[in-house]
N, CA, C and O atoms as a GROMACS GRO file, in nm:
protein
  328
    1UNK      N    1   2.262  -5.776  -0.696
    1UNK     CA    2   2.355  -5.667  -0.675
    1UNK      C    3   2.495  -5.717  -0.706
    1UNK      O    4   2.547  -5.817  -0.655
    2UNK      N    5   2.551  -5.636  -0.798
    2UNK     CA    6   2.689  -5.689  -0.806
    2UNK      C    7   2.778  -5.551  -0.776
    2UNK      O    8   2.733  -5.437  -0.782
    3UNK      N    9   2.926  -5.593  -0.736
    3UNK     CA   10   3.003  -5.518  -0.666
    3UNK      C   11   3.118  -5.606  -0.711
    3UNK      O   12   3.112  -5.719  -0.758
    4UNK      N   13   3.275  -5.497  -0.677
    4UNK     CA   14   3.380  -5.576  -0.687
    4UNK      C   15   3.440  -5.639  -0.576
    4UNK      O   16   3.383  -5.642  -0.467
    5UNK      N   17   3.492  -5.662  -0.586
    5UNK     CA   18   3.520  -5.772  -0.476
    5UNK      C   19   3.678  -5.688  -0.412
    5UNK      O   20   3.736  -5.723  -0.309
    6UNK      N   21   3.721  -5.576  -0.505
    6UNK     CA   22   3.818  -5.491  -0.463
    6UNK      C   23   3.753  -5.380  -0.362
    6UNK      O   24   3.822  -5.297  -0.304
    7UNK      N   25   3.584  -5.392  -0.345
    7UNK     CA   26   3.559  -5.323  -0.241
    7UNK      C   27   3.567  -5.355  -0.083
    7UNK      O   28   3.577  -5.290   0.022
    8UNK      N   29   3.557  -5.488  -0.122
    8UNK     CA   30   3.538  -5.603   0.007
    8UNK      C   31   3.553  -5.488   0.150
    8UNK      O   32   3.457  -5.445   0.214
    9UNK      N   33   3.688  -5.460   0.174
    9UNK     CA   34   3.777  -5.445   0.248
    9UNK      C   35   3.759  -5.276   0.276
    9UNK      O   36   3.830  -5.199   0.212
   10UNK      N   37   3.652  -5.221   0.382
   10UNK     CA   38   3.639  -5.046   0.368
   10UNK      C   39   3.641  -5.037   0.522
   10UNK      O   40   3.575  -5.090   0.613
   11UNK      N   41   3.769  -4.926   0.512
   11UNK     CA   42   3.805  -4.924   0.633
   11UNK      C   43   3.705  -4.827   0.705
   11UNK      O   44   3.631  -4.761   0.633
   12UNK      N   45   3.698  -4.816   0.818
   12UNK     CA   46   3.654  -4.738   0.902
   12UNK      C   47   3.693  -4.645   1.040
   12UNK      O   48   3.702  -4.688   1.155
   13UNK      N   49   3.712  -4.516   0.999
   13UNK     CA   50   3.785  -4.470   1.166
   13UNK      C   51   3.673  -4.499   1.261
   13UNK      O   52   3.562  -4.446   1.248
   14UNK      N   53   3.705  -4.591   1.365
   14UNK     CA   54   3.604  -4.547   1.478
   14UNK      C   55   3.607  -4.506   1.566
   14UNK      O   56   3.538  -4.531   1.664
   15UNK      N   57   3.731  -4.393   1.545
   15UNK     CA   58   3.799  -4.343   1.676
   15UNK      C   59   3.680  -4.253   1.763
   15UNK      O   60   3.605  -4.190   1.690
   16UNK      N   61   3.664  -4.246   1.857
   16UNK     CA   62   3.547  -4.112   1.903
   16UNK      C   63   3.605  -3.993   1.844
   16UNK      O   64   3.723  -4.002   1.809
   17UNK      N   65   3.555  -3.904   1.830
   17UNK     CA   66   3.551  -3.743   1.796
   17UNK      C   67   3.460  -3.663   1.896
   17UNK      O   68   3.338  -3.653   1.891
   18UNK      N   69   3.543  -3.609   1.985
   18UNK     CA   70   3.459  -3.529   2.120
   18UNK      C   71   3.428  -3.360   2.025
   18UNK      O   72   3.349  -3.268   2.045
   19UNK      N   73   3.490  -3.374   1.964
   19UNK     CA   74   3.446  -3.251   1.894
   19UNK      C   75   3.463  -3.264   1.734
   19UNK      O   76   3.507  -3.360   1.672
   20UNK      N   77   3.422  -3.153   1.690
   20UNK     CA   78   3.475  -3.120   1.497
   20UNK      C   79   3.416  -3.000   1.481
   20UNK      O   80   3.335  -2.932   1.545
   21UNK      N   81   3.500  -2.985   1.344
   21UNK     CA   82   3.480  -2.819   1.261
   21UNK      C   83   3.422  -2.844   1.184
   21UNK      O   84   3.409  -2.964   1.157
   22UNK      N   85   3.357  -2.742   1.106
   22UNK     CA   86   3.248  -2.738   0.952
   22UNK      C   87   3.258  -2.639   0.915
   22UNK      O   88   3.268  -2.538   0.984
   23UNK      N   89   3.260  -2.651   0.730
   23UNK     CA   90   3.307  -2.490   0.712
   23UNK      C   91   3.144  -2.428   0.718
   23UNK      O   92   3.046  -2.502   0.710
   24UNK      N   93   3.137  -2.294   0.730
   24UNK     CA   94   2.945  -2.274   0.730
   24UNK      C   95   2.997  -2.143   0.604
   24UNK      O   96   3.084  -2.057   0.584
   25UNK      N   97   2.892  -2.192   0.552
   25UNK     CA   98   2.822  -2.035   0.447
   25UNK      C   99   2.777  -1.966   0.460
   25UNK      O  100   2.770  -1.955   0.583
   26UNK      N  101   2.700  -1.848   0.393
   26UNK     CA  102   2.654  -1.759   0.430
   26UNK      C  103   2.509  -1.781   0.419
   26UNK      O  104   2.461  -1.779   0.306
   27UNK      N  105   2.411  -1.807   0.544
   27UNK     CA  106   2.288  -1.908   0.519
   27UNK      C  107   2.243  -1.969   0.578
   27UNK      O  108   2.234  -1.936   0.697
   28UNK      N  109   2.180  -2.118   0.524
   28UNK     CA  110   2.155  -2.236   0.650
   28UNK      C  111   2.259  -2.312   0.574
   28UNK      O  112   2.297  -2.300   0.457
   29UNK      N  113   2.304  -2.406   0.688
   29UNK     CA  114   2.413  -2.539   0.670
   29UNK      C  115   2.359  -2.638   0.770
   29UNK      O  116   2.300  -2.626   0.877
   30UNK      N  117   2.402  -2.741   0.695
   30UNK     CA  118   2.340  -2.848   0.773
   30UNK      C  119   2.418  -2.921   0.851
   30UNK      O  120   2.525  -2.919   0.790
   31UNK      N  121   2.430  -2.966   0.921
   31UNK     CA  122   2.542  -3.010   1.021
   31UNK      C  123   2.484  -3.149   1.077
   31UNK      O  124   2.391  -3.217   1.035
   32UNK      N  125   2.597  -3.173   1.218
   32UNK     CA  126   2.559  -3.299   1.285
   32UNK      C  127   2.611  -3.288   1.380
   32UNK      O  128   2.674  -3.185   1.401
   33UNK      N  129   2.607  -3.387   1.473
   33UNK     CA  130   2.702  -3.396   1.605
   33UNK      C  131   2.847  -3.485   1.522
   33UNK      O  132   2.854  -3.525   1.406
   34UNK      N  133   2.974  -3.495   1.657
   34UNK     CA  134   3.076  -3.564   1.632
   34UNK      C  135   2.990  -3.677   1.651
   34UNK      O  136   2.880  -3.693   1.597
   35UNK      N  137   3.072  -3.789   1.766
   35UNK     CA  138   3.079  -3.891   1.840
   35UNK      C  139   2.958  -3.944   1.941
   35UNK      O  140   2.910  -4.057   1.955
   36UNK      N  141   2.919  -3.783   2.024
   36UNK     CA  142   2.845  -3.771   2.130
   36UNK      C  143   2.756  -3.633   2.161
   36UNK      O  144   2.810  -3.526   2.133
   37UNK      N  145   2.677  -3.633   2.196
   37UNK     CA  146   2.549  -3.510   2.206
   37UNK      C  147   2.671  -3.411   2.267
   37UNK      O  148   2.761  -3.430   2.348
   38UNK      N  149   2.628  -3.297   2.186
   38UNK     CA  150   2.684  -3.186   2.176
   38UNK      C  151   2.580  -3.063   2.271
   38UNK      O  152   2.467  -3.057   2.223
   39UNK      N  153   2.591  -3.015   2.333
   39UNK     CA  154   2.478  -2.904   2.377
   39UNK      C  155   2.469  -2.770   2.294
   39UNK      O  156   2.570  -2.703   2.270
   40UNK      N  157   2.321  -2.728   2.246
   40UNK     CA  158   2.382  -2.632   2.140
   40UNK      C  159   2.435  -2.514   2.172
   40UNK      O  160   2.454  -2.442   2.074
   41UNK      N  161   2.477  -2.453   2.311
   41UNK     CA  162   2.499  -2.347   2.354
   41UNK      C  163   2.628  -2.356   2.355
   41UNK      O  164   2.698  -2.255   2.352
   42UNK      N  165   2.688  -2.503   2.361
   42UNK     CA  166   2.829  -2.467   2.343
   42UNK      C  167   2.931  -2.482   2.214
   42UNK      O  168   3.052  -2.501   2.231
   43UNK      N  169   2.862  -2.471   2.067
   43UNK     CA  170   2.831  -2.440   1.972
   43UNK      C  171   2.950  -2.297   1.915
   43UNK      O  172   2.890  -2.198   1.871
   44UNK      N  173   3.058  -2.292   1.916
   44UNK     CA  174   3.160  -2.203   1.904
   44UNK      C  175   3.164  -2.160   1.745
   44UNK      O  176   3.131  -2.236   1.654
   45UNK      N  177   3.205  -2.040   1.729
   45UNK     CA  178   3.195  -1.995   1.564
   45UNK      C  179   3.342  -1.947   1.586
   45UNK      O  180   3.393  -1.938   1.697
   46UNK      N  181   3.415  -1.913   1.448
   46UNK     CA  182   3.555  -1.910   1.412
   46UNK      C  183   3.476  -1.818   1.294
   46UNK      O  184   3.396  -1.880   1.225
   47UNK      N  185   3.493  -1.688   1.270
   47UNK     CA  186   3.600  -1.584   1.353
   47UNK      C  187   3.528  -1.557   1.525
   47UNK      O  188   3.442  -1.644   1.515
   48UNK      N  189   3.512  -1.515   1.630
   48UNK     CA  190   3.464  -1.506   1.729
   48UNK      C  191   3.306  -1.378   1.731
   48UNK      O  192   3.311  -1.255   1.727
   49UNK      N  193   3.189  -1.462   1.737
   49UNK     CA  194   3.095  -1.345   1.685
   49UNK      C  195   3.008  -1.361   1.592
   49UNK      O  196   2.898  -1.306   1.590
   50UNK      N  197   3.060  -1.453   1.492
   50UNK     CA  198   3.011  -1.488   1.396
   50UNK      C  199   2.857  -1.509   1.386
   50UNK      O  200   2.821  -1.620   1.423
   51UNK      N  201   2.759  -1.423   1.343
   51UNK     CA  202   2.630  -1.488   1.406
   51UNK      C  203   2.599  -1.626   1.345
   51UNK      O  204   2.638  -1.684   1.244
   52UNK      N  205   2.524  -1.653   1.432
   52UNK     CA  206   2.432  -1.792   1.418
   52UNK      C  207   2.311  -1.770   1.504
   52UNK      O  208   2.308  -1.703   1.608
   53UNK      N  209   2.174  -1.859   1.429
   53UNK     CA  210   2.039  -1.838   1.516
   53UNK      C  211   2.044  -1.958   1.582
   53UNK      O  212   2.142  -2.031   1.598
   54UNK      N  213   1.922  -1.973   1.624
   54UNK     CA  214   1.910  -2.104   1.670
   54UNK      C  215   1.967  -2.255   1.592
   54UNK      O  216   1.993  -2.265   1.472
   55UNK      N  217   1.976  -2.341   1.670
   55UNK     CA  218   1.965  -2.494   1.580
   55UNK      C  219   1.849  -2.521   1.565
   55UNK      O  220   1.766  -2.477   1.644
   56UNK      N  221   1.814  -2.599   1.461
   56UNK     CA  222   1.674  -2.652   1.439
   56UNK      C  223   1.691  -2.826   1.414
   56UNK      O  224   1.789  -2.866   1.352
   57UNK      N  225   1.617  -2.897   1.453
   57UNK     CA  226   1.630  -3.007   1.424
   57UNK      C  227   1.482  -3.052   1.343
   57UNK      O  228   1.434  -2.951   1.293
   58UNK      N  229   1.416  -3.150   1.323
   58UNK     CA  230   1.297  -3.194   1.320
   58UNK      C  231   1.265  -3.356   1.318
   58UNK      O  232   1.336  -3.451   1.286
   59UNK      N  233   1.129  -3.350   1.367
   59UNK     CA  234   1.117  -3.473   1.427
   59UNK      C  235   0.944  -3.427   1.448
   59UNK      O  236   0.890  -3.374   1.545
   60UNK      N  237   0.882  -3.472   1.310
   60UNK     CA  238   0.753  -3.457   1.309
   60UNK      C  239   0.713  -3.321   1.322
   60UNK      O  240   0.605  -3.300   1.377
   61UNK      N  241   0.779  -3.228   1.282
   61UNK     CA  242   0.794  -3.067   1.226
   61UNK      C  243   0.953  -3.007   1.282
   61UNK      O  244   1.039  -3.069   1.344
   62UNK      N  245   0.954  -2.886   1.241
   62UNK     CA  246   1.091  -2.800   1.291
   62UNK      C  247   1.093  -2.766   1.456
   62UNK      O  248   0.990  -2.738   1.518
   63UNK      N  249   1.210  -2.772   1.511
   63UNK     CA  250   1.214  -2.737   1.647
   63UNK      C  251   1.324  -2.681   1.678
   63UNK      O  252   1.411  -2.726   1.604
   64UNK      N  253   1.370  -2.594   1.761
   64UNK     CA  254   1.459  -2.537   1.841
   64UNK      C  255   1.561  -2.684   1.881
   64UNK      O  256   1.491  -2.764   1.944
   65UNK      N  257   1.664  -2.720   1.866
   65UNK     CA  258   1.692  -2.802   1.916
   65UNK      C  259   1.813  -2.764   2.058
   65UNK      O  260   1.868  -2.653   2.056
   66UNK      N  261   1.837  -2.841   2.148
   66UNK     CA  262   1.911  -2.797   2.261
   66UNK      C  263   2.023  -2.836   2.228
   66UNK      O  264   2.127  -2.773   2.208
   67UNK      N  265   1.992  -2.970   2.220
   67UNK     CA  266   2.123  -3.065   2.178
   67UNK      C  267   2.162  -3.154   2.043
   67UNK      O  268   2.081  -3.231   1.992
   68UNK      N  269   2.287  -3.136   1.997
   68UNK     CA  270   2.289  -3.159   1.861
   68UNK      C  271   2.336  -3.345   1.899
   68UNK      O  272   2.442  -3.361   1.960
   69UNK      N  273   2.247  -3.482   1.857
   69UNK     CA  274   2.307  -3.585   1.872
   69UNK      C  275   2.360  -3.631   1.768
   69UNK      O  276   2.342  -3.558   1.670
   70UNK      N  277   2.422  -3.730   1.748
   70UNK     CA  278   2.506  -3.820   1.676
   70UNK      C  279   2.346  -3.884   1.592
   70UNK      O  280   2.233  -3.906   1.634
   71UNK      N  281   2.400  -3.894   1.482
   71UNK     CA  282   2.303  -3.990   1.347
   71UNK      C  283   2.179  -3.914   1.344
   71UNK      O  284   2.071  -3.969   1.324
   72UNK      N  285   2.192  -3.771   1.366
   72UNK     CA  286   2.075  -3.663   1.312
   72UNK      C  287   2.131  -3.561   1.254
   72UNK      O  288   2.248  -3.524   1.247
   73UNK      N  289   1.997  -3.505   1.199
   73UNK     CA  290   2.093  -3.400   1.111
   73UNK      C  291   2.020  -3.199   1.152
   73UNK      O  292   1.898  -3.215   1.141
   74UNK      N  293   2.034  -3.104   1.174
   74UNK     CA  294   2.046  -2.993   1.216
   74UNK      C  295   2.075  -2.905   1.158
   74UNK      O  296   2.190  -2.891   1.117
   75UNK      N  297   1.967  -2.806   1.131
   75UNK     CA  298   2.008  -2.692   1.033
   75UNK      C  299   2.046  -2.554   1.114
   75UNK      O  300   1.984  -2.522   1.216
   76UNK      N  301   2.147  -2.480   1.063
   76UNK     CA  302   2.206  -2.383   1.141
   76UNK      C  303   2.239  -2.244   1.018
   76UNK      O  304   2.309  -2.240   0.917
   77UNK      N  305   2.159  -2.151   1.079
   77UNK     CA  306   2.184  -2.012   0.967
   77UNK      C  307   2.284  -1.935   1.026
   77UNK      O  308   2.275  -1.915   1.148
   78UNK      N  309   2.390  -1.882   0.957
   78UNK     CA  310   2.464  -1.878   1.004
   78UNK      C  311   2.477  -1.680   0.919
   78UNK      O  312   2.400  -1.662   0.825
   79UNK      N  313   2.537  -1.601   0.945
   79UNK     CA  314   2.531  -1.481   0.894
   79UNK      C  315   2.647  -1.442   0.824
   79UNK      O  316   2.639  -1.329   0.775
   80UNK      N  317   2.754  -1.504   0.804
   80UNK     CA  318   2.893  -1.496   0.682
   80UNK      C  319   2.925  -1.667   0.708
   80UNK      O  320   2.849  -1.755   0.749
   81UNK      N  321   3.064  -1.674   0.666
   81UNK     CA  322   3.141  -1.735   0.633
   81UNK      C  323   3.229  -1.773   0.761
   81UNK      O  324   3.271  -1.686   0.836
   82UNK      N  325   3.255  -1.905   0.781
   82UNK     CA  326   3.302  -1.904   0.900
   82UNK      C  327   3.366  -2.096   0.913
   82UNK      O  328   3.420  -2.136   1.015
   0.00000   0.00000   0.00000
């Protein structure tokens, strides 16, 4: 494997993130947690209303998920733009 050696040096924020935004489409989007398990009920949409169905996660098929954690990934249908 070769690489430059001008990569050496890649910074990293490791600040926590108790929360974050995502833009969503009109559809499924795939998402994640910030920092720390998120519960999916408290799961806020921008404009206020915006539908969304369930979260789904999977883990040896699709599931309802409760809670969205950190280093997984979560699909969310969402009904416009938001």
């Amino acid at each position: 494997l070769n690489y430059s050696t001008l990569m050496d040096p890649i910074a990293c924020d490791s600040a926590a993130r108790p929360c974050d935004t995502i833009e969503a489409v009109p559809g499924w989007n795939l998402v994640g947690a910030p920092s720390a398990p998120v519960p999916a009920q408290s799961v806020l949409t921008e404009p206020p209303g915006l539908g969304i169905g369930e979260i789904f996660g999977y883990d040896d098929g699709y599931h309802a998920a409760d809670t969205i954690r950190p280093g997984k990934a979560y699909w969310i249908r969402a009904d416009g733009a938001g």
